[in-house]
N, C-alpha and C positions, 0 to 999 in steps of 0.2 A: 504494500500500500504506500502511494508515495505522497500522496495527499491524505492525511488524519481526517478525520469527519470534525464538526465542529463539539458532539461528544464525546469523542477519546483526547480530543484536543483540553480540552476542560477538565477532565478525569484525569490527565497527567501532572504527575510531579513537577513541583517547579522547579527544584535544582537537582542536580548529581547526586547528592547524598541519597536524595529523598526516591529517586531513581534506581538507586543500587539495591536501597532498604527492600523495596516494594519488590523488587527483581529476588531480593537474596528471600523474602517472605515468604514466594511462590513456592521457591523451592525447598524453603525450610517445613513449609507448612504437606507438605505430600512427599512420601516416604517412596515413592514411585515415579515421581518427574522424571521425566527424559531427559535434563540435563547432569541424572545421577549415573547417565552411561557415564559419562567424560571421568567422573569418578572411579570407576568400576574399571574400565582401562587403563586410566593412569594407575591404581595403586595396584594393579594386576603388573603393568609394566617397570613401576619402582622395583619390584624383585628381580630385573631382569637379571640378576647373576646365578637365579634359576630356572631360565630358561635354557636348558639343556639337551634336554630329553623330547623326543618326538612328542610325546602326552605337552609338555607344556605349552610347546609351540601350537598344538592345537588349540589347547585353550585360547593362548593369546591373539590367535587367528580371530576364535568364536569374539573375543571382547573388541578387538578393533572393528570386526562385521558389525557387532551391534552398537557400537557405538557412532559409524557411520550413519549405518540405518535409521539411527535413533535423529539424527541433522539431516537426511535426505536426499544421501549418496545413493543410495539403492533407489531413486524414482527412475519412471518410462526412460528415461530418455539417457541413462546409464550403462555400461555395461555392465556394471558392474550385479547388476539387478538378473540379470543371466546367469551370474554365477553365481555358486557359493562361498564358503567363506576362506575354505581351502585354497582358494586365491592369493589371499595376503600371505602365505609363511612364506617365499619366497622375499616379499617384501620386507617383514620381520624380522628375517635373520641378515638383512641387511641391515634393519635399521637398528641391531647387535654387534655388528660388525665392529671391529676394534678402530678401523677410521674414522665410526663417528661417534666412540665413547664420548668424546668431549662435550658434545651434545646435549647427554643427559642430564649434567650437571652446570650449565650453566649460573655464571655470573652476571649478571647486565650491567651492573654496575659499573664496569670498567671500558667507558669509549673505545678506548686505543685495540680493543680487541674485538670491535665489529664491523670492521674489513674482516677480520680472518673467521669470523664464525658467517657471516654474511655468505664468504666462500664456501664455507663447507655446507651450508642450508641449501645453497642451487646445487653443487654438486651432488651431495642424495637425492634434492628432489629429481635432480636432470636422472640417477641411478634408478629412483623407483618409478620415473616415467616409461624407464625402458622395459623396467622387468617388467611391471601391466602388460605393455604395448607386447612386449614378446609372449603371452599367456591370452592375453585377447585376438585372439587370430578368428574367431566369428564370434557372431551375438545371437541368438536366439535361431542358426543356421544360416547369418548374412554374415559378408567381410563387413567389419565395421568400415565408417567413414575417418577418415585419418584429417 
């Protein structure tokens, strides 16, 4: 919606705080919001020094699917929506890989290091474009459109 009605307009918060409050209320107040995937992946993925074993990587598969699916990576007009969730380990044990430990742990606080983390954000993304791209060779029995 890029134009508000004149009632949502009214019904919104006037500053940032009061924005955040009402945002963080939603989600506090329901034990099932959709935005407690993003949860559920990340503290699944904070243990990633146990992802090891085939069993884990499945899992972490299953939480990054649904946590996609839960944002609306999986609509029509996706490949992703074709497939299942087995998709992503390829992806995952990239995004484990020892090139991009550094990753995990970020700092932001320190400027002088966001050239070089900037670098390595396109270089996996440029990585996990390719691994999809190489795994998507049809969609529902069509060559995708590239």
């Amino acid at each position: 919606m890029l134009c508000p009605s004149a009632n949502s307009v009214a019904n919104m918060p006037n500053n940032i705080q009061d924005q955040v409050r009402a945002f963080y209320h939603r989600l506090a107040s329901d034990p099932h919001h959709r935005y407690r995937s993003w949860e559920h992946c990340f503290t699944y993925f904070s243990q990633r020094a146990m992802l090891t074993e085939a069993e884990h990587l499945d899992t972490a598969a299953l939480h990054l699917a649904f946590y996609l699916a839960s944002w609306g990576m999986y609509r029509g007009s996706s490949a992703l929506l074709w497939k299942d969730y087995t998709i992503h380990k390829p992806a995952i044990s990239k995004l484990l890989a020892p090139d991009y430990q550094s990753l995990w742990n970020l700092q932001l606080d320190d400027p002088d290091q966001d050239a070089t983390i900037a670098d390595l954000i396109d270089s996996l993304a440029r990585e996990l474009t390719g691994i999809y791209s190489k795994q998507i060779t049809a969609v529902n029995g069509a060559v995708p459109h590239n």
